[in-house]
C-alpha positions, -999 to 999 in steps of 0.1 A, spaced: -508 -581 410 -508 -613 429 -539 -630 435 -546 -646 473 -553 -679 481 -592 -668 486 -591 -654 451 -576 -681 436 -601 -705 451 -631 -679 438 -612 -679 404 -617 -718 401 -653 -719 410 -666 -695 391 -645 -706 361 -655 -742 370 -696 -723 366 -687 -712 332 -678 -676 340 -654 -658 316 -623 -646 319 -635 -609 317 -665 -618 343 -639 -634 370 -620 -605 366 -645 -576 375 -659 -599 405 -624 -602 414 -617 -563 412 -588 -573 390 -578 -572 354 -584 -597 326 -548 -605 322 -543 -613 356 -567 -640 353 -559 -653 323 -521 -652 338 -536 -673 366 -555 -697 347 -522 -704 332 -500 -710 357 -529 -734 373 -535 -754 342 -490 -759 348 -494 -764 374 -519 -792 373 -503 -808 348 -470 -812 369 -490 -822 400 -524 -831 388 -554 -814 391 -569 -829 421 -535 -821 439 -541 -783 427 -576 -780 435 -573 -791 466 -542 -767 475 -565 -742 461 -590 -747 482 -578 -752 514 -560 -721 510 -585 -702 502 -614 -717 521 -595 -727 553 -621 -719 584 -641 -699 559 -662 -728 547 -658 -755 577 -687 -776 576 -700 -764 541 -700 -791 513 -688 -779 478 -726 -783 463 -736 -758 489 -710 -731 475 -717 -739 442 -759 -733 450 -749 -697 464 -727 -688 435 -753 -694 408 -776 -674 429 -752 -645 428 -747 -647 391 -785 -642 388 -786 -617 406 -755 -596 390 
C-alpha cells in the first residue's frame, strides 16, 4: 500500500517527535512494514537529493493549502497535544 503525499508528510513529523514505527503506523491506519518501507526509501532518497530537498517535497505535497499560513512550530504544538491525549 502506497502512502499519500499527506501521509508521508504525517509520517515525518511524527517520526521527527519521536514516535515509533509501530505508533506511526496505527495513526496512519497502516501496517508497520509500510512505514518502515517508507522510512527507507526517504532516508535514499535524502541521501541522493539531501534532506532538506526531501522534506520540503514532502511537505508541500502533503501540506499544500492544508497549512497556508501555519508555521511548522505551530504543527508541531498540536501534534504533541494529540499524543497526550492518545
Amino acid at each position: 500500500m502506497a502512502l499519500t503525499p499527506k501521509q508521508i508528510a504525517e509520517l515525518l513529523k511524527l517520526r521527527a517527535l519521536g514516535w515509533s514505527q509501530a505508533e506511526i503506523a496505527e495513526k496512519l491506519n497502516t501496517s508497520q512494514q509500510v512505514i518502515g518501507y517508507q522510512l527507507k526509501k526517504l532516508k535514499k532518497q535524502s541521501k541522493e537529493s539531501g534532506a532538506d530537498e526531501v522534506f520540503n517535497a514532502a511537505l508541500i505535497g502533503g501540506l499544500a493549502g492544508a497549512a497556508a499560513g501555519i508555521g511548522i512550530i505551530a504543527l508541531l504544538d498540536i501534534l504533541n497535544s494529540e499524543r497526550r491525549n492518545d
